[in-house]
Steps between C-alpha positions, in 0.01 A plus 500: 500500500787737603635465124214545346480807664826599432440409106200733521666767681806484231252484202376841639846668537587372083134677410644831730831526351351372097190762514671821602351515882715701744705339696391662813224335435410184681351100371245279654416167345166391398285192593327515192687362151577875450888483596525129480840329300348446167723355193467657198618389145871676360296639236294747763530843553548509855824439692605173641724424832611180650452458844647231744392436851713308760618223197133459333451467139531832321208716425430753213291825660379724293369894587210519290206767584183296695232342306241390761378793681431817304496852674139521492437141698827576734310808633122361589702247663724722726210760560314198632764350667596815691168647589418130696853478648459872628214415723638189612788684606318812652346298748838317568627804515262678762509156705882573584442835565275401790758215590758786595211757651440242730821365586619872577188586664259235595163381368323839635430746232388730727800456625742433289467824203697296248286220459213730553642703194546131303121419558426836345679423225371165460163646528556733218664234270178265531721217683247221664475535895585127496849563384572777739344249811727205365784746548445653811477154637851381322703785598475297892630236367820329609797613254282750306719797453481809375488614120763700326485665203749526223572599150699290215580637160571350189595554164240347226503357148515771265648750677215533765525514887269331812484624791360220795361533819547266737296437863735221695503399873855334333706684314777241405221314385360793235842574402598132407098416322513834294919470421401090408204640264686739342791275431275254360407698260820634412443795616708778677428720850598871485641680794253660749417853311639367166112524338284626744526869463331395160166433681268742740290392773096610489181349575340368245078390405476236216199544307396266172476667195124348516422603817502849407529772250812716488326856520328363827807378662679820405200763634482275852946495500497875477185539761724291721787637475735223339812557333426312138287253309742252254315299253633197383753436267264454138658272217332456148457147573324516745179320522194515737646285737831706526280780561281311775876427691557872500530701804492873558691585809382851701828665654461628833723610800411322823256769634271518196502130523244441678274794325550345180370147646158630601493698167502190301231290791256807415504457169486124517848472252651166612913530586783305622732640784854555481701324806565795702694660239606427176847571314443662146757522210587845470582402146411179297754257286336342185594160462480229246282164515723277649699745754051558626442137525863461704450798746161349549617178618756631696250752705241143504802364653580730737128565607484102598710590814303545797742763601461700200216786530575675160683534173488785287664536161562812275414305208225664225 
């Protein structure tokens, strides 16, 4: 298994170096036959390597462009994919954060201001009382420590950045999942700072594109007093069902937060939460097909980790 990740891993390097991507850019491999060792015929356009692994029979890989997922598919898939991993990590999120209110200052919230602050929170993000109840109760028991929070950057395929935020009562143990994840992939961590002054922190409201009309959304934003409304990215090939995946996302800072929330509950618009906060691109990277479908499974990946709260990418 380790070779064949390695073979994977070295088929992406050959495609970096034989397609012009920047160097500072960094390779994950692909589960899917996207960036598998494939042997082409002499006669073919495309270059050929050999690769040998620990005395095995050479291999011919060659760097061809994908042929199984198109741009249009890759993206329902990821919007989907992210919008359902968001809320399962909101509330895993929120669940910690009431692990360390308590273990600072008890189970009391009138008591205890942090965790009251956390249940306000909670409140505001829609997070089930039953999640909140199984964590007041787990923070008393034996071993449970406290969460920490910390930030790992990375450099992406294509010359994009990730930024990941991490919610551990073990830090060696975060370190050593996301460093194994990243390796696997072939990927490469930047230094702390190294990408992200490329992102800013906001709130954020996710709206879909069918939920609501733009004009609406933009008249209740300014009544509110939040900071922008970004529409989706639009491609011509789109199709109904790219535009039914679409999200518009209300900017706000955290005091018009919770202004903006009861906007959208009076006019009955339907809208996802952020987590707390969100980190936003200050400017996006355009990518090609197969550097999308490899920063996707690297942030699928990386998502998979119970420590792992976030991942955000400066990719278009």
């Amino acid at each position: 298994m380790r070779s064949y990740s390695s073979l994977r891993a070295v088929t992406a390097i050959l495609h970096r170096f034989t397609n012009g991507v920047p160097a500072s850019s960094f390779i994950t491999r692909s589960r899917s036959s996207l960036s598998s060792a494939v042997s082409i015929s002499s006669a073919s356009s495309f270059p050929q390597y050999q690769v040998q692994f620990n005395g095995y029979q050479q291999r011919s890989v060659s760097t061809f462009p994908p042929v199984c997922m198109g741009r249009r598919s890759s993206k329902i898939a990821g919007r989907k994919g992210a919008q359902d991993a968001k809320k399962a990590k909101l509330y895993s999120r929120i669940g910690k954060e009431v692990v360390s209110a308590v273990k600072k200052g008890g189970p009391n919230p009138m008591s205890n201001m942090v965790l009251a602050a956390v249940l306000e929170k909670a409140k505001e993000l829609d997070v089930p009382k039953e999640i909140l109840e199984r964590n007041i109760k787990r923070a008393s028991e034996k071993g449970q420590e406290a969460y920490i929070e910390k930030i790992y950057e990375v450099y992406g395929f294509g010359g994009v950045s990730m930024v990941i935020e991490v919610l551990t009562d073990k830090i060696t143990r975060s370190v050593a999942t996301v460093r194994e994840v990243v390796k696997d992939h072939g990927a490469k961590m930047a230094d702390p700072g190294s990408v992200l002054f490329k992102f800013r922190r906001v709130r954020v409201v996710n709206i879909k594109v069918i939920d609501a009309d733009k004009d609406q959304l933009l008249a209740i934003a300014l009544d509110a007093g939040a900071e922008d409304v970004i529409e989706p990215p639009i491609s011509e090939d789109d199709s109904d069902e790219d535009r039914s995946e679409s999200y518009y996302k209300i900017v706000s800072s955290t005091e018009n937060y919770a202004t903006i929330l009861a906007k959208l509950r009076e006019e009955a618009i339907n809208f996802e939460t952020d987590n707390g906060s969100e980190l936003l691109p200050i400017t996006t990277i355009e990518v090609d097909d197969e550097a999308m479908d490899l920063n996707r499974e690297l942030m699928s990946n990386l998502l998979e980790l119970d420590d792992v709260d976030a991942v955000y990418i400066d990719q278009k």
